[in-house]
N, C-alpha and C positions, 0 to 999 in steps of 0.2 A: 504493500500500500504506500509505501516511500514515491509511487509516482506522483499521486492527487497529493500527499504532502508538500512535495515541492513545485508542483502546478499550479496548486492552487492555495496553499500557505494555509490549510487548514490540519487539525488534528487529525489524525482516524484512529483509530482503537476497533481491536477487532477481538471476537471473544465466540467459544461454542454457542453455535444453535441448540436450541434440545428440543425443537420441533420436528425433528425426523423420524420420531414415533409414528405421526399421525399422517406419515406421508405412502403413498404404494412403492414397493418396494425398486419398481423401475426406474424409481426418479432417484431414491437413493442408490441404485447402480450409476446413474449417468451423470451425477452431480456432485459438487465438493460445495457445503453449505457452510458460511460465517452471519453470523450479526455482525455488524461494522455499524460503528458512531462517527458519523463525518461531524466534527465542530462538537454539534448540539443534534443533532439529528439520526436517528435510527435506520437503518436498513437491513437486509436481508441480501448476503453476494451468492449466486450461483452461477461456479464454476464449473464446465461440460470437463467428465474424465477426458474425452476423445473431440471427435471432429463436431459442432455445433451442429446441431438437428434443421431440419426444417423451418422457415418463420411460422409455419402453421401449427408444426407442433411444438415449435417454443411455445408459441401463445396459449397451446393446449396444457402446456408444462407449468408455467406461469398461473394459470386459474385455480392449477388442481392444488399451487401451493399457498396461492391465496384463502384457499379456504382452512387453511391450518395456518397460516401466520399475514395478520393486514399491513404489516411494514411496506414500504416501496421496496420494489425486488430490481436487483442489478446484476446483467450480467455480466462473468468477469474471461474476456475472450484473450486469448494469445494475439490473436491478429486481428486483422478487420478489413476484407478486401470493401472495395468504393461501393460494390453490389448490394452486401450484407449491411454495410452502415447504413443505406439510404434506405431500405425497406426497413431497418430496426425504429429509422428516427418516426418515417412516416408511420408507425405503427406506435410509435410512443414507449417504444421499450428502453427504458437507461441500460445502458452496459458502458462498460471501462474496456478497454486494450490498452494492458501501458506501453510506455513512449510512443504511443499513436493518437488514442484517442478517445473523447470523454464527453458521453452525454447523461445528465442527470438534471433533466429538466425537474425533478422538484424541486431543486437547488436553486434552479435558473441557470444552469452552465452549461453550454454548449462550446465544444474545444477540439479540434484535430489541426491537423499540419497543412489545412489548407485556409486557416481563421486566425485571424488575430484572437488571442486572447476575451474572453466574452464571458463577464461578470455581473450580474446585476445584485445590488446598485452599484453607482458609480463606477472611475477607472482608476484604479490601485493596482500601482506594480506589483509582479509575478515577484516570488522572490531570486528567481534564477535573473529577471530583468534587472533588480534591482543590485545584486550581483556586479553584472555585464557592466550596468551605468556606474556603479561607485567603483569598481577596477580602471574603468575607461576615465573617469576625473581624478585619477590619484596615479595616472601617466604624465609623464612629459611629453610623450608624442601625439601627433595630431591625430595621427590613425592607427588604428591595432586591428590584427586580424583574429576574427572571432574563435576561429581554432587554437588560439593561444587561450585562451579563456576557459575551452571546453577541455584540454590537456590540463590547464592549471586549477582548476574547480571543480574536476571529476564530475562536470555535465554532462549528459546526451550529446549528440548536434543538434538533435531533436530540440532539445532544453534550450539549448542556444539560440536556434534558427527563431523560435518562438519569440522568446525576447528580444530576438533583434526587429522582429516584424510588431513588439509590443511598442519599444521603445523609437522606432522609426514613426509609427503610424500616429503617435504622438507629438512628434513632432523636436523629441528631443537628439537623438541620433540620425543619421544618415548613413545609406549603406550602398557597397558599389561591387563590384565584381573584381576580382584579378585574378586572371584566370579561372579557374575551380574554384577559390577561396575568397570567403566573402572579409569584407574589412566595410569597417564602421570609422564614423569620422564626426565630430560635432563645433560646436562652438570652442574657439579658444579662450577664450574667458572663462575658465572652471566654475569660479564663484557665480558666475550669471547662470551658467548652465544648471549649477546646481539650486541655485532659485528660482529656475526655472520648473525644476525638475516639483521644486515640495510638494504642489497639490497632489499630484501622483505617489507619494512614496509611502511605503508600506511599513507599519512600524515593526521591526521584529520581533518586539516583545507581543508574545499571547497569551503568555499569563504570570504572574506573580504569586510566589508562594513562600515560606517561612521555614526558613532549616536549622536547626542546631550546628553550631560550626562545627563538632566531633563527625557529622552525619554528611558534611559536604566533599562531595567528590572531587578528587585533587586535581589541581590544574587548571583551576577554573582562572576564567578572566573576570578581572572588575568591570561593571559596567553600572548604569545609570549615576548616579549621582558620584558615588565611588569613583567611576572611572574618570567625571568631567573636574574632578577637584585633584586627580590625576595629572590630569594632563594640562590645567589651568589653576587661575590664582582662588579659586574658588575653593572654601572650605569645607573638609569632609564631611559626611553627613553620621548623623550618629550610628546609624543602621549599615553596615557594609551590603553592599550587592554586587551581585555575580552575576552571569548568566552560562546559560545551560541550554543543552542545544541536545536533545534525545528523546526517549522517552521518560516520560515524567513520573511513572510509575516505581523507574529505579530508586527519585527520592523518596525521604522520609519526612514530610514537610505539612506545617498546618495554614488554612488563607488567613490567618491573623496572626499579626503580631505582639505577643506576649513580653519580651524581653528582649532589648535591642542590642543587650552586651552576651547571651547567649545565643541569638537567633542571628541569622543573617537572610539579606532579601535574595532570593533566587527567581531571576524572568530567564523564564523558558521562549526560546527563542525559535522564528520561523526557522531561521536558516544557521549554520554554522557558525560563531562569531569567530571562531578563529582565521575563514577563509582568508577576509581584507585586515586582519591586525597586522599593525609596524612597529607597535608599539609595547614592548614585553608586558606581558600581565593584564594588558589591557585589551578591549575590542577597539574596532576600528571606528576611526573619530564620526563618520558619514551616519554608520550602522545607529550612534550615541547619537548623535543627533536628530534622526529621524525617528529616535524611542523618547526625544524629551521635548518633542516640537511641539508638542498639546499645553505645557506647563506656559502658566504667565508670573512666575517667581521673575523678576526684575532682574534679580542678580544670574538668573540664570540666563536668560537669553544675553543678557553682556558675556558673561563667560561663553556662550556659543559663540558669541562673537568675535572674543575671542577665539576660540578654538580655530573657527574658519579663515580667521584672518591666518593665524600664523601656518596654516596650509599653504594657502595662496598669496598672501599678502594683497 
């Protein structure tokens, strides 16, 4: 499920069914069943052991498991030729194929390799785009080829290709051909580019939760307040925070904070914070600022201010 995580910046958690009691026994030969929680939301994934059946008798498949479980049902396909995806949508079936392609219209998402990115509401960077865009302002050079990105971030092309056509058709990057490889190019002026960029940017933190320092896992990076009194004249905050980038399960952590000289803040993050750090111990300055841009603490946005200026000057 690592794909729609990093597609779409959302959570998934997946856990046994124990509906396959009440199902005939053909369907549990033909199928691999999970509960999956996208975000906040329930579903039901059904994965074919072998080659996907019929649209007829999917739909037949689909009914017979509707009447043992009303969850939205998703199917989970290895592939997805043009043929099968058009007849799945027109029929209104959600199914997944990772690194290809993702419709789960109760979401409102509809996504493959031939669509820009399609979220409702609003346009918030993918977090692979938002990757791509803070790698490509934190270059010297005017242009970089995207294959340097997908080597260096452990992305798809797929994952790439997307963000380039997210962040192109926004109007923040531009992208051009040489030969086979594609290369991106934007505004020299970083700081513009990246004020450009705010209304779009996606914040990485998804959630905040409360650890016992004995209980936090080693290695972590400073981040929120922690990190910008870091890396600025800005003074530490009483509470340290980390961030954490995995499954949240591994912590040991409660949503309130008890004691701030035994607890510490942990935001669980979309994406890696390690990917863009340069700065030991810490996350990268972009990632921090797009997790503190909701805040109207006075002293904090001068210290962003800081912080950008001595990027860019």
């Amino acid at each position: 499920m690592k794909y729609i995580t990093d597609t779409l910046g959302i959570e998934v958690k997946t856990e046994p069914w124990d509906g396959t009691d009440g199902l005939p026994y053909y369907l549990i030969d033909r199928y691999v069943f999970s509960k999956v929680k996208l975000e906040s939301v329930f579903c039901l994934f059904m994965k074919p052991k072998g080659e996907p059946d019929t649209l007829t008798n999917i739909k037949k498949h689909i009914a017979n498991v509707r009447k043992v479980e009303q969850l939205p049902i998703v199917l989970e396909l290895n592939n997805m030729p043009a043929r099968r995806r058009k007849s799945l949508i027109q029929a209104r079936i959600p199914f997944v194929a990772p690194e290809c392609h993702i419709y789960l219209p109760f979401l409102g998402v509809a996504l493959n390799e031939r669509y820009t990115y399609m979220k409702s509401p609003g346009k918030t960077l993918m977090p692979s785009s938002q990757i791509l865009l803070f790698y490509y302002l934190c270059q010297n050079e005017l242009e970089l080829f995207t294959s340097e990105t997908s080597e260096k971030f452990n992305l798809s092309a797929m994952q790439v290709s997307r963000a380039t056509k997210q962040l192109t058709a926004l109007g923040l990057l531009s992208s051009r051909k040489d030969g086979v490889r594609t290369v991106i190019y934007g505004e020299n002026r970083r700081r513009a580019l990246f004020e450009k960029a705010k209304p779009y940017l996606l914040n990485p933190v998804r959630k905040r939760i409360y650890v016992e320092h004995p209980d936090l896992p080693k290695g972590l990076l400073l981040s929120g307040y922690s990190a910008l009194s870091e890396l600025t004249m800005l003074g530490g905050p009483s509470t340290e925070t980390f961030a954490f980038f995995g499954k949240s399960s591994v912590l040991t952590g409660v949503d309130t904070l008890v004691d701030n000289i035994s607890q510490a803040e942990v935001e669980i993050w979309r994406y890696d914070p390690a990917l863009l750090s340069s700065h030991p111990g810490v996350v990268d300055a972009l990632s921090l600022v797009a997790s503190l841009s909701d805040g109207d603490d006075v002293r904090v946005k001068q210290s962003i201010d800081e912080l950008l200026t001595t990027l860019w000057g």
